[in-house]
C-alpha positions as CSV (number, residue, x, y, z in Angstrom):
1,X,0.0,0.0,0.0
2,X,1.4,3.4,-1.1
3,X,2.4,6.1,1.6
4,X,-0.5,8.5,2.2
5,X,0.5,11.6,4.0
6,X,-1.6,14.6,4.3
7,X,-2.1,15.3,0.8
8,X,-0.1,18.8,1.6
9,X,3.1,18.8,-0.9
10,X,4.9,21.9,0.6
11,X,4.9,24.9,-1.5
12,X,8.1,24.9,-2.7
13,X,10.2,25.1,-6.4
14,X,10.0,21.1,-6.4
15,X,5.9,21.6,-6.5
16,X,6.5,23.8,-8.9
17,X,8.7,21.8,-11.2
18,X,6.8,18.6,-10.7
19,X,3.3,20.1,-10.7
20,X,2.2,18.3,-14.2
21,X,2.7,14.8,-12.3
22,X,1.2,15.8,-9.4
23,X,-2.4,16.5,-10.7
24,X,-1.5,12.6,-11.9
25,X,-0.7,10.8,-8.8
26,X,-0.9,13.1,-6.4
27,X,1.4,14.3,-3.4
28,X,1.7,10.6,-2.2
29,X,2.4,9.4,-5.3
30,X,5.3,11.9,-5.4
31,X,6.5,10.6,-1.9
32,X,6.6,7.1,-3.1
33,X,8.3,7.7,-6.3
34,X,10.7,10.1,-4.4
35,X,11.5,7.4,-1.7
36,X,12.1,4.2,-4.0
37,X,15.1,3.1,-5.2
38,X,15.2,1.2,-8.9
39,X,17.6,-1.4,-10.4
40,X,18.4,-1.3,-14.0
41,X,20.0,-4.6,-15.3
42,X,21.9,-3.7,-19.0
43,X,22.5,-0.1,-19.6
44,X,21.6,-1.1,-23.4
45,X,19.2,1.8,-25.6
46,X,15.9,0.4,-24.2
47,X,17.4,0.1,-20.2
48,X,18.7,3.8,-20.1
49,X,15.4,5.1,-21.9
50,X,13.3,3.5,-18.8
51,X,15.4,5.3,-16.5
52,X,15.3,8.5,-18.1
53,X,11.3,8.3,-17.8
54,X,12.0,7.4,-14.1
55,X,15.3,10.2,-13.4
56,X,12.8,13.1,-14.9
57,X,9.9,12.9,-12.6
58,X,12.6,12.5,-9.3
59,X,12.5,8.5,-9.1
60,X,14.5,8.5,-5.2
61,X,17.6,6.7,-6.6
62,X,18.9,4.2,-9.1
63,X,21.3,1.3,-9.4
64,X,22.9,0.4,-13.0
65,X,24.0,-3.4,-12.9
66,X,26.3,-3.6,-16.1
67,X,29.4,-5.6,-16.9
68,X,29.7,-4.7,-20.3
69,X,32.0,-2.1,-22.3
70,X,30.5,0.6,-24.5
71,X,30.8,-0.5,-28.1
72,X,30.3,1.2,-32.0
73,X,26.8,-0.1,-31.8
74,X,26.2,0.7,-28.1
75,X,27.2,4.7,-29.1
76,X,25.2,4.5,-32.2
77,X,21.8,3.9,-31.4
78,X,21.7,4.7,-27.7
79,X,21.0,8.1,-26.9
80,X,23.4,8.5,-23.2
81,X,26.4,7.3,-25.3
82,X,28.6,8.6,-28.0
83,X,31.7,7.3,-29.7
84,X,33.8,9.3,-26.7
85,X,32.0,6.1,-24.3
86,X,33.8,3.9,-26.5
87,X,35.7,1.5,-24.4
88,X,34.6,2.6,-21.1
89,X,32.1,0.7,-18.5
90,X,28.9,1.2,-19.7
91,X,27.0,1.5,-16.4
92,X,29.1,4.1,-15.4
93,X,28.8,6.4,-18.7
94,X,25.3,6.3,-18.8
95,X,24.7,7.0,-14.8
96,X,26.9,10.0,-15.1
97,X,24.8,11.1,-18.0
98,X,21.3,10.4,-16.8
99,X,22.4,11.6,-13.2
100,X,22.6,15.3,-15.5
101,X,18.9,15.0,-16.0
102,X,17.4,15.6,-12.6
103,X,19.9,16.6,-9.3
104,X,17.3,15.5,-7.0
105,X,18.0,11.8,-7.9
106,X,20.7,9.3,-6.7
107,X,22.4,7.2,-8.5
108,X,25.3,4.5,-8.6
109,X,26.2,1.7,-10.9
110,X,27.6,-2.1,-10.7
111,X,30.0,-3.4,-13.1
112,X,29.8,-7.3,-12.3
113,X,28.0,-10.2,-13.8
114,X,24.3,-10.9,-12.8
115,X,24.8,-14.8,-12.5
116,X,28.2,-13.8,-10.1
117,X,26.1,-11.3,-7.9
118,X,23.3,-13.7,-7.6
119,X,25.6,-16.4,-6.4
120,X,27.6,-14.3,-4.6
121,X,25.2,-12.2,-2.9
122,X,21.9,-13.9,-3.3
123,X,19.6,-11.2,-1.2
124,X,21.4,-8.1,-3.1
125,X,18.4,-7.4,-5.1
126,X,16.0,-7.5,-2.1
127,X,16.7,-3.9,-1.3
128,X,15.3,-3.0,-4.6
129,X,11.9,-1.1,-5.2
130,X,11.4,-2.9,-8.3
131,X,14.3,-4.9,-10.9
132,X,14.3,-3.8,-14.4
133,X,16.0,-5.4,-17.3
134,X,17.1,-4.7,-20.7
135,X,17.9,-7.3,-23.0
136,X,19.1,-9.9,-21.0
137,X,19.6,-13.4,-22.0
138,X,16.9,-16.1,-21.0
139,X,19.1,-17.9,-18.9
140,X,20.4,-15.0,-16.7
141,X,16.8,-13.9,-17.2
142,X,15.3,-17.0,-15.4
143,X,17.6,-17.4,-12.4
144,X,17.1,-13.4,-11.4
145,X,13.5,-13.7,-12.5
146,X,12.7,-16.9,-9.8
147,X,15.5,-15.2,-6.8
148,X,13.1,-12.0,-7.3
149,X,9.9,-14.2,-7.1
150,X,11.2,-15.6,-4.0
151,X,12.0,-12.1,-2.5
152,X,8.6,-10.6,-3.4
153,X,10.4,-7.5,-5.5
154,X,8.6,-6.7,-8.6
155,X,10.4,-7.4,-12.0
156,X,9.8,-5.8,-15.6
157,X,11.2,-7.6,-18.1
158,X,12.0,-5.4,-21.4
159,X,13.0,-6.0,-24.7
160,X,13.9,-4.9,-28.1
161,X,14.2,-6.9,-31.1
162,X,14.1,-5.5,-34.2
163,X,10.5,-4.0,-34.9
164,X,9.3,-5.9,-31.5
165,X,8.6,-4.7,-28.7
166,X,8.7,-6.8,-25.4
167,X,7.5,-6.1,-21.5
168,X,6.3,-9.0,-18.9
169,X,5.6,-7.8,-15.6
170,X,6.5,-10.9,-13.0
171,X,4.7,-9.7,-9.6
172,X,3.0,-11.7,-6.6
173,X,-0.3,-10.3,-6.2
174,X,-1.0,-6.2,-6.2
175,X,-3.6,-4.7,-4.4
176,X,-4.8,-1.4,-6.0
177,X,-6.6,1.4,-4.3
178,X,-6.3,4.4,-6.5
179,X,-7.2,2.7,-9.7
180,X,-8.3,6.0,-11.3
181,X,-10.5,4.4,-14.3
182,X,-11.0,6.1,-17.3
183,X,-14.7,6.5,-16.9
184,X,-15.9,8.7,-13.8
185,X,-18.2,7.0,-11.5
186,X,-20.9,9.1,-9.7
187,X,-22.0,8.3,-6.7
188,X,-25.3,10.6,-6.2
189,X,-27.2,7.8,-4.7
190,X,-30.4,9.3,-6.1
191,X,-32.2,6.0,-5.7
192,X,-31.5,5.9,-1.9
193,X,-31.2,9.8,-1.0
194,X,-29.3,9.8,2.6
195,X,-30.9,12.4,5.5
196,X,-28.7,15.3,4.4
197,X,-29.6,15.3,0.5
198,X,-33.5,14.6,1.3
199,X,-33.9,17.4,3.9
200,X,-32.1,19.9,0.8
201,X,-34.2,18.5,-1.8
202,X,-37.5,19.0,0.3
203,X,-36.1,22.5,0.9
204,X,-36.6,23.3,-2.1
205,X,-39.9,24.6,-4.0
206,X,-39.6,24.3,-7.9
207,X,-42.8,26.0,-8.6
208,X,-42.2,28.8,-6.0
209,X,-38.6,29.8,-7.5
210,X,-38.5,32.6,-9.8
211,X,-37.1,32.2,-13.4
212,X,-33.1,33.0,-12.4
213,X,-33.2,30.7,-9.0
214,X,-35.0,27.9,-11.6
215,X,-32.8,27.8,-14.1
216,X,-29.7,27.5,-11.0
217,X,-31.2,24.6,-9.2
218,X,-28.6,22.0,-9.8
219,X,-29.9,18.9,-11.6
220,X,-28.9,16.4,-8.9
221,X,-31.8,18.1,-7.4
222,X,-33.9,18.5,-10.4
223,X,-33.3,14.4,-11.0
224,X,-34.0,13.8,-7.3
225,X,-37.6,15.6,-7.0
226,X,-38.7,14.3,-10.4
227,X,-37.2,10.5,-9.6
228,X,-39.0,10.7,-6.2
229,X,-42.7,11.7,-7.9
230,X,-42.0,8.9,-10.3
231,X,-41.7,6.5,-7.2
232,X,-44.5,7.6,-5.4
233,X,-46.2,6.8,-8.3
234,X,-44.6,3.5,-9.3
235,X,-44.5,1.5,-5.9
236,X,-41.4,2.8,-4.3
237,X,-39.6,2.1,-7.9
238,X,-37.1,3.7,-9.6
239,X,-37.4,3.8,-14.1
240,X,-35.3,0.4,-14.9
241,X,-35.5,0.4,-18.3
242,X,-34.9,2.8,-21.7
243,X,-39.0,3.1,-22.0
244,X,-39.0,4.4,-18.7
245,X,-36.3,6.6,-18.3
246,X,-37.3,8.2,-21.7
247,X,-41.2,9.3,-19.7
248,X,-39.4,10.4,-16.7
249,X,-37.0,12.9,-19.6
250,X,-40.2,13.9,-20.8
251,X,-41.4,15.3,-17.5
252,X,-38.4,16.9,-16.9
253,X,-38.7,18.5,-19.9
254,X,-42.3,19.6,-19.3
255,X,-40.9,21.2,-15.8
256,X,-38.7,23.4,-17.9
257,X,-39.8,27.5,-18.1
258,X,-37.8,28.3,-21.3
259,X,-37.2,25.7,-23.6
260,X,-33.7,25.2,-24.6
261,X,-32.8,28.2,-22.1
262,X,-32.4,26.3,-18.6
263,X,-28.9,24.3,-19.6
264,X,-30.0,22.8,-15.6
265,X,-32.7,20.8,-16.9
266,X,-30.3,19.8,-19.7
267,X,-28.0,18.4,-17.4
268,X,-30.6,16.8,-15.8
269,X,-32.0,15.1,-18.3
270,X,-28.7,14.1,-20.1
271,X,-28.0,12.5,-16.6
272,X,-30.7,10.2,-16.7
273,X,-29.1,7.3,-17.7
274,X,-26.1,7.9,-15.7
275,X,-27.1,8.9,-12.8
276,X,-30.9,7.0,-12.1
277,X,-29.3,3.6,-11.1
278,X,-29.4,1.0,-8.6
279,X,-26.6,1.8,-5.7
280,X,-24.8,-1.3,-5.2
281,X,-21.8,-3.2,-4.4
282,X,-20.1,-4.0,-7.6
283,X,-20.0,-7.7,-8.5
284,X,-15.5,-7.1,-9.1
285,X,-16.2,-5.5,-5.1
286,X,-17.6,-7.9,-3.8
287,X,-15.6,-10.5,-4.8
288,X,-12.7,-9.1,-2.9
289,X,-14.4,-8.9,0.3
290,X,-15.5,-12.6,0.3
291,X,-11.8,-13.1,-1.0
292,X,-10.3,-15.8,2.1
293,X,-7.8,-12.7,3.1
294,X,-10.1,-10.5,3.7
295,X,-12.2,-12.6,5.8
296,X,-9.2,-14.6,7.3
297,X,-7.6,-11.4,8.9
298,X,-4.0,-12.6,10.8
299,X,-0.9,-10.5,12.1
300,X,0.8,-10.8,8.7
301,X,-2.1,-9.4,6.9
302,X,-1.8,-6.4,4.3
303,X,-3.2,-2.9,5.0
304,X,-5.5,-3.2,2.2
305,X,-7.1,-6.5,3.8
306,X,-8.0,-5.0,7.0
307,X,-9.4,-2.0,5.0
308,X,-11.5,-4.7,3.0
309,X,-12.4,-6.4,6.1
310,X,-13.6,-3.6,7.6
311,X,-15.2,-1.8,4.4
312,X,-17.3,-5.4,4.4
313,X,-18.2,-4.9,7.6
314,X,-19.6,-1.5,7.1
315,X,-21.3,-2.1,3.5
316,X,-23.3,-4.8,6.2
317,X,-24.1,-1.9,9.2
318,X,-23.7,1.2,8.8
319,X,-23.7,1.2,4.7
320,X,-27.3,-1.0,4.7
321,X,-25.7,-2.6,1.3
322,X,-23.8,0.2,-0.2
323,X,-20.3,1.6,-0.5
324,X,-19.6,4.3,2.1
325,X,-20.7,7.5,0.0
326,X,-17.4,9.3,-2.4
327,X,-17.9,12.7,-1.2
328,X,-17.5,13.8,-5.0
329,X,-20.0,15.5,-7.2
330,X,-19.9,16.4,-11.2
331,X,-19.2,20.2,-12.5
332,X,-22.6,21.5,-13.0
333,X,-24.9,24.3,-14.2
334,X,-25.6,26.2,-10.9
335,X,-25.3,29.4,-8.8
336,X,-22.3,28.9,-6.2
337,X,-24.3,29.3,-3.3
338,X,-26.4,26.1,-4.1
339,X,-23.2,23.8,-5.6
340,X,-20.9,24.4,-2.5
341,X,-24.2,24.1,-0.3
342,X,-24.9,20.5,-2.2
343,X,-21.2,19.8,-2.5
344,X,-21.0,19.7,1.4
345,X,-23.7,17.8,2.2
346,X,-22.1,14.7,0.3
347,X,-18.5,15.7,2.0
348,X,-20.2,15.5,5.4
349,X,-22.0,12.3,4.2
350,X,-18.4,11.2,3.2
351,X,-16.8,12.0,6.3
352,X,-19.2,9.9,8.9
353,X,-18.6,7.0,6.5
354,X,-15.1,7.2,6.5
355,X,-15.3,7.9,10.5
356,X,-17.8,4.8,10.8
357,X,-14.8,3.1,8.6
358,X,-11.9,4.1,10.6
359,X,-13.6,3.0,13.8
360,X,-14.3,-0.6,12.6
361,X,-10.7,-0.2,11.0
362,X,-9.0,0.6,14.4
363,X,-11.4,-2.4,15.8
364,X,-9.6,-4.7,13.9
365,X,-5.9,-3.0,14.2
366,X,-6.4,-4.1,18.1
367,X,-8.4,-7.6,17.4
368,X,-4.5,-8.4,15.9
369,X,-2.2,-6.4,18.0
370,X,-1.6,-3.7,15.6
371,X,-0.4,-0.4,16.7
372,X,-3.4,2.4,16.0
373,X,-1.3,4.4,13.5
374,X,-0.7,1.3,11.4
375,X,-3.1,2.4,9.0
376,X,-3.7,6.3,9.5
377,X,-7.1,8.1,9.0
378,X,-6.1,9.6,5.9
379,X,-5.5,6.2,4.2
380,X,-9.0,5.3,5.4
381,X,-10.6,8.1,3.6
382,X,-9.0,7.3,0.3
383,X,-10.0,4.1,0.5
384,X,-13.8,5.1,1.5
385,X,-13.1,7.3,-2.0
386,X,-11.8,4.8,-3.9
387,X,-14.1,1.6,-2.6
388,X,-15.8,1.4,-6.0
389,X,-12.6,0.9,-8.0
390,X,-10.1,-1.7,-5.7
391,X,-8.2,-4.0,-7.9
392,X,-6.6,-7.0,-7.3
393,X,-3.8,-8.6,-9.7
394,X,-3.0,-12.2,-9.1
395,X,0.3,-12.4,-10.7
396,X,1.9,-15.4,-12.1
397,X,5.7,-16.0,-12.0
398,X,8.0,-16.7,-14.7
399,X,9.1,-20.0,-14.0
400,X,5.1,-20.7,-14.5
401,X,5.5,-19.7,-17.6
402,X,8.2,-20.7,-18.9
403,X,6.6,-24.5,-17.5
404,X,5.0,-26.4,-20.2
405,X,2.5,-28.0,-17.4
406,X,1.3,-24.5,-16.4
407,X,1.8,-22.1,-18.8
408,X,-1.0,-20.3,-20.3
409,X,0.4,-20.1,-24.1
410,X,-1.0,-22.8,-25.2
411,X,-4.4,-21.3,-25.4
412,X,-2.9,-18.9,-27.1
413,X,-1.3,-20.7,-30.3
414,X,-4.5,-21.4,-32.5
415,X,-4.0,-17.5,-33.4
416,X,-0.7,-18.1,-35.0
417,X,-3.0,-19.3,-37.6
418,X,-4.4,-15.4,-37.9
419,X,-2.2,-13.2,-39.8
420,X,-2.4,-10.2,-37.5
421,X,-1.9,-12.0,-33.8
422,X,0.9,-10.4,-32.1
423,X,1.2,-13.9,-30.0
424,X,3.1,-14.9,-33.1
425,X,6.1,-12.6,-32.0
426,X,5.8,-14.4,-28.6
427,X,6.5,-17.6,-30.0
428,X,9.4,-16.7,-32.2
429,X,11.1,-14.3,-29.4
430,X,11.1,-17.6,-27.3
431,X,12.3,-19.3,-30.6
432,X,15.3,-17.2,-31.1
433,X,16.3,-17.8,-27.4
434,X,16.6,-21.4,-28.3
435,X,18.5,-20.4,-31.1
436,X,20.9,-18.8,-29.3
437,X,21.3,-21.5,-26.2
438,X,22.1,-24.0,-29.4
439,X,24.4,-21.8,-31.7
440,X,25.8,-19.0,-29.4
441,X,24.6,-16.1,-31.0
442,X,21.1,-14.7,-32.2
443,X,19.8,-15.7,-36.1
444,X,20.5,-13.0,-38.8
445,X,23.8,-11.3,-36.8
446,X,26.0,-12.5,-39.3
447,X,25.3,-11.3,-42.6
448,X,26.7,-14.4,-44.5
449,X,24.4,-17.0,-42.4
450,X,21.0,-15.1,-42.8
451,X,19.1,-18.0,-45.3
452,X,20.8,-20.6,-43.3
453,X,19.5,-19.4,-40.0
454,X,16.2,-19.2,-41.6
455,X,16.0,-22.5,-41.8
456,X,17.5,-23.2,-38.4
457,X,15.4,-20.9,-37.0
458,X,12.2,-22.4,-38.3
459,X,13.4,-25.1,-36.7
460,X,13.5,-23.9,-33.1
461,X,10.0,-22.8,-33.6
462,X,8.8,-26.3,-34.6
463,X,10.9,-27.7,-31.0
464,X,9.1,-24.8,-29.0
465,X,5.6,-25.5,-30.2
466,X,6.2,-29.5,-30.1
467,X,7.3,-28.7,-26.6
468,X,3.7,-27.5,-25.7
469,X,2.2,-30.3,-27.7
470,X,0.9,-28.0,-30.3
471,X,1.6,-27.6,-34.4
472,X,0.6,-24.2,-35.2
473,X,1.0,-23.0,-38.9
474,X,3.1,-19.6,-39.2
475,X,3.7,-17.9,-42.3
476,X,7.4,-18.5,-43.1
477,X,7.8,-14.3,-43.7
478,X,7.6,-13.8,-39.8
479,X,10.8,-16.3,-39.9
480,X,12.6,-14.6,-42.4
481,X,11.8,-11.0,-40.9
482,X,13.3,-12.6,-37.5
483,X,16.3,-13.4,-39.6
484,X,16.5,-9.9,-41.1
485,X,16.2,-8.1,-37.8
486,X,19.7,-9.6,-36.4
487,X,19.0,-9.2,-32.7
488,X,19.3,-5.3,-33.5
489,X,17.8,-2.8,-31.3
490,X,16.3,0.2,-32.8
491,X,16.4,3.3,-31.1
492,X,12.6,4.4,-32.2
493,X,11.7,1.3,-30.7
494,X,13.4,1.1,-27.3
495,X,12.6,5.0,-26.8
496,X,8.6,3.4,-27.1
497,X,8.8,0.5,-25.4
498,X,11.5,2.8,-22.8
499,X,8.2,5.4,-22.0
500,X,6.2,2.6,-21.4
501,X,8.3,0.4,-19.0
502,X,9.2,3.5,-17.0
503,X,5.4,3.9,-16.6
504,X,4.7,0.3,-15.6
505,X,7.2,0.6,-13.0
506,X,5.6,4.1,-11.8
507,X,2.2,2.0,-11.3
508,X,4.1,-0.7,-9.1
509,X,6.0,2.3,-7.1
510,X,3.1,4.2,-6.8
511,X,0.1,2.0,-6.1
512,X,-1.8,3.5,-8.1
513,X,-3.4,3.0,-11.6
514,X,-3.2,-0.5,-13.0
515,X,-0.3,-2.5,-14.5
516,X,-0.9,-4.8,-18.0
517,X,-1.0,-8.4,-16.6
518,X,1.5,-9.7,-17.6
519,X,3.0,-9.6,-21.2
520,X,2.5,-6.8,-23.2
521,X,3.7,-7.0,-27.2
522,X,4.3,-4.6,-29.5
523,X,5.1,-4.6,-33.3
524,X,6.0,-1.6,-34.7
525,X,5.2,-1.9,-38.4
526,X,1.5,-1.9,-37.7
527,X,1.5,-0.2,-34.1
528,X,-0.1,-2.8,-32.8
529,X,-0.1,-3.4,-29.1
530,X,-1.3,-6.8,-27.1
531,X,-1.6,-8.1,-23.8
532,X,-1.7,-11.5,-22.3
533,X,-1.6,-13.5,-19.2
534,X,0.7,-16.2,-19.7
């Protein structure tokens, strides 16, 4: 669970330089990001365009873990090196140049072998806010991937191969509070007004308003006095269907004084749809509170279970079913006086939920021996805020994967028989891995061997595929366009696939919006993007 403080990030020039980001992930977000510390494996084009997405917004500190030596190719299509790095440790060239991006950031670099840290110093990665990697080698890639796995440290795998793109995500399972969907959810509860929004509504006298206070009466209101004639008329009931909601529109629209002049009854009855629903748990919601951890609560259990255990608790009390209330209303067509007056009564409604929340929350803090401040009040109310939008990602491990008996690819390979299914570049990045366990080097990096390694590449795809007990047809032009690309990593590529690691890995720092689970491709000839869970 992400560090929520008091959602005060002092004025000062580091608001104003990160003030874009802010409005993104707010202040907490900012703490987090500030106080993590990220491991790049290979300073290669694609590993030092993640951390320059990471160094700009003022990522706490990095860690470059890079034996290699800065070659011709290295300088030529990665952007942090130049043909002066030639010959020089390539972790430490492109530290010293990213560390020029952003003085607020720390950063150090290792020029060792992976395989000789991991034996040597098997819990060196443990320290690690999340493990990146660049290109690395299957092999290497495995034995880091299941020591991380072990270690409960977050990995994003990158990679860049030709015109492909490449990320898997390897996590245990994330728990997601601030999941910020696209879509807006409004919780007016207009079905089941609470004491505070009945008593305003009744305050209010439609017919005795003059023409300026009617066309100001905001249409939560509007909906709300219309919705509750329509139940008194129809059994307590609220309009359920297209047919119905389309009568209650026309009686709004009857209400109105000036046609096409009171924007208010507009709103009102462009809200309809929206807005005139049925307040209740969502079916993804309530699934997490009958998950087993939420109602097996021990002393090892996760913020975010308590919060769950305690937010199922309430929706049974105090909530009579629902969600505690959001506290958040839509922009509106109103005078000020009414919006701040209706805006406060569902803040007030927000605040005794999230107090009714906090209570049951430090209930259960001393049912398992928890200190009080183990979950603070602030984090309570953004979780009362967010209640409607919790996520949780069971992640799958790499080793899974890579396990014929439990792998999820073989699903997958009927579309190799599609022309445009990106899972075909799946199966031949895995193909070119065997390629290079069984000949040393990757197909196509010697021009004279190209139509040979066609044919030995095609090959390693049929071993691959047998492997899973499948015979898939692929066009033989994906194997010869393997052959062509020769390993090589394009810059235009890795600065894509760069951008979009570096905000992956802001998700997992963060808590906040939600990863791709778990393999993400993406072919840059036709822009296409996938994700799969394999």
């Amino acid at each position: 669970m992400a560090y929520a403080g008091d959602n005060k990030y002092e004025e000062s020039p580091k608001r104003v330089k990160y003030d874009r980001q802010l409005r993104l992930w707010d202040d907490h977000g900012q703490y987090a990001l500030e106080a993590a510390h990220v491991c790049l494996i290979n300073a290669s084009a694609t590993g030092t365009e993640i951390l320059k997405s990471l160094v700009l917004p003022g990522v706490g500190a990095f860690t470059i873990l890079d034996d290699k030596i800065v070659t011709g190719q290295d300088a030529g299509n990665n952007f942090f090196l130049d043909k002066d790095s030639i010959g020089k440790s390539r972790a430490k060239v492109a530290t010293e140049h990213l560390l020029e991006l952003n003085p607020d950031v720390r950063g150090e670099f290792v020029d060792e072998d992976l395989l000789c840290i991991l034996r040597a110093e098997p819990t060196f990665f443990s320290k690690f806010t999340v493990v990146i990697t660049a290109n690395l080698e299957e092999t290497s890639l495995l034995a880091l991937a299941d020591k991380l796995w072990e270690q409960g440290v977050p990995l994003l795998v990158c990679r860049v191969y030709g015109m492909i793109g490449y990320m898997r995500l390897q996590f245990s399972d994330r728990t997601i509070i601030e999941s910020r969907p696209e879509n807006e959810f409004q919780d007016l509860r207009l079905d089941r007004p609470f004491s505070g929004l009945r008593e305003y509504s009744n305050s209010i006298d439609l017919e005795k308003l003059t023409d300026q206070e009617h066309s100001h009466v905001p249409f939560v209101i509007i909906l709300l006095k219309y919705l509750e004639s329509w139940k008194n008329r129809n059994g307590g009931e609220i309009p359920k269907n297209i047919k119905e909601k389309n009568l209650l529109k026309a009686e709004i629209v009857k209400g109105m004084r000036k046609k096409d002049e009171e924007e208010n009854f507009e709103e009102a009855c462009r809200a309809i749809n929206r807005s005139i629903v049925m307040t209740k748990v969502p079916s993804e919601i309530q699934d997490i509170l009958n998950d087993p951890l939420c109602d097996n609560l021990t002393s090892e259990s996760k913020p975010f279970w308590i919060l769950a255990k305690a937010l199922k608790e309430f929706v049974d009390n105090e909530g009579q079913g629902c969600l505690p209330v959001r506290g958040v209303i839509p922009d509106m067509t109103s005078d000020t006086q009414s919006y701040i007056k209706l805006q406060n009564i569902y803040k007030e409604k927000a605040d005794e939920d999230s107090h009714a929340m906090y209570s049951r929350v430090q209930q259960l803090l001393s049912n398992l021996g928890k200190p009080p401040n183990f979950i603070s009040e602030h984090e309570v109310k953004v979780f009362c805020k967010n209640a409607h939008c919790l996520r949780v990602l069971r992640g799958r491990s790499l080793m899974n994967e890579y396990n014929p008996e439990t792998t999820n690819i073989r699903s997958l390979i009927a579309d190799l028989e599609h022309e445009d299914s990106d899972i075909i570049f799946y199966v031949l990045l895995r193909a070119v891995e065997k390629f290079r366990f069984d000949y040393c080097r990757y197909p196509g990096q010697t021009n004279d061997e190209v139509e040979s390694d066609i044919v030995k590449l095609k090959n390693c795809v049929s071993v691959f595929t047998n492997e899973l007990g499948c015979s898939p047809i692929m066009k033989d032009d994906y194997v010869h366009e393997m052959c062509r690309f020769g390993a090589a990593e394009l810059h235009s590529v890795a600065a894509y696939v760069g951008g979009c690691g570096a905000q992956e890995v802001i998700k997992l720092i963060t808590g906040q919006y939600v990863p791709f689970n778990n393999t993400l491709i993406y072919y840059a000839v036709s822009q296409s993007t996938s994700v799969y869970c394999l």
